[in-house]
C-alpha positions in Angstrom: -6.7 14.2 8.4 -9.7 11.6 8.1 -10.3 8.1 9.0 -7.6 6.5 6.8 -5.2 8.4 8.8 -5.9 6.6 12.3 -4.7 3.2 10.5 -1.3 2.3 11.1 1.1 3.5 8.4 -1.3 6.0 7.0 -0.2 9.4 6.8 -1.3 12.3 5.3 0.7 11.7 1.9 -0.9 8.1 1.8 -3.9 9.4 3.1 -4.6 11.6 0.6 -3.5 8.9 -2.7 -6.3 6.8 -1.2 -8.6 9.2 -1.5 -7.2 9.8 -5.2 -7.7 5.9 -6.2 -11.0 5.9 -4.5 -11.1 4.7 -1.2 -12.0 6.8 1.7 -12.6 4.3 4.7 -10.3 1.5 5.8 -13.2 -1.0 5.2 -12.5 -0.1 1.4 -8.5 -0.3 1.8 -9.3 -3.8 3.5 -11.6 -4.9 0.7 -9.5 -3.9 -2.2 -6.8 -5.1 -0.5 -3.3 -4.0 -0.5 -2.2 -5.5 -3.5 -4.6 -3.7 -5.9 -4.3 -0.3 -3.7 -0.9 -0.5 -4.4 -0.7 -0.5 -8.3 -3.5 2.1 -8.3 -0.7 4.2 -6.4 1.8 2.9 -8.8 -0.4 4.4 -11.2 -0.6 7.9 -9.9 2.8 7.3 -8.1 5.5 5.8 -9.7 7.6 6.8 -6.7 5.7 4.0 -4.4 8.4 2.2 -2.8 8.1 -1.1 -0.9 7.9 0.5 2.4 4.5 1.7 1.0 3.5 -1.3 0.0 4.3 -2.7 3.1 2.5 0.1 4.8 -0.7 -0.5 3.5 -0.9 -4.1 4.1 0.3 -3.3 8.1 -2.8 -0.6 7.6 -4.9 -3.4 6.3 -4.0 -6.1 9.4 -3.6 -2.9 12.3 0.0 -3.3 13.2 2.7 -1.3 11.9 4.3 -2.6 8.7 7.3 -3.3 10.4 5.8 -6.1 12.6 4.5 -8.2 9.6 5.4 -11.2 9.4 8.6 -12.4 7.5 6.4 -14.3 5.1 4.3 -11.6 4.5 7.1 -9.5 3.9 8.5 -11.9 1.1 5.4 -12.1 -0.6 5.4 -8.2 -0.8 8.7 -8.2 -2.3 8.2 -10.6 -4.7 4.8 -8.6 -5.7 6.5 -5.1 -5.6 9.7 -6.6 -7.7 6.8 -7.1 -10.6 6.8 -3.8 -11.0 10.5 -3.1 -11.3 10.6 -5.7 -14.0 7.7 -4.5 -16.3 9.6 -0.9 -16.3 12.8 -2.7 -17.3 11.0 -3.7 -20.4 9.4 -0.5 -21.9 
């Protein structure tokens, strides 16, 4: 396992998608963000649950995604729920 892997959340599964969306260090996860790193996933993943989501953006701030803040969470959600409703509609 490489560098991605010593961030919070990051195993080897998520470790190795990153690698597949192009980003190999976490100061490319941080500066895509974990938004954008998400829907690449979605892309390659369509599996990607919030919990990954979530993940990724604990990765991004160093604490384990189930210490983010509630807000944080929310947002997430909201985001993530996007993706639900454009595969309702095709």
């Amino acid at each position: 396992m490489g560098e991605l892997s010593k961030l919070p959340n990051i195993g080897k599964v998520l470790e190795q998608q990153l690698h597949q969306i192009g980003v190999d260090t976490p100061e490319q996860l941080i500066e895509m963000g974990s938004k954008e790193a998400f829907r690449r996933i979605r892309m390659i993943d369509d599996s990607a649950c919030i919990a990954r989501l979530q993940g990724l953006e604990g990765a991004i701030q160093g604490i384990r995604w189930h210490d983010l803040p509630e807000e944080t969470k929310q947002d997430l959600k909201a985001y993530f729920h996007t993706f639900e409703r454009t595969n309702r509609t095709e």
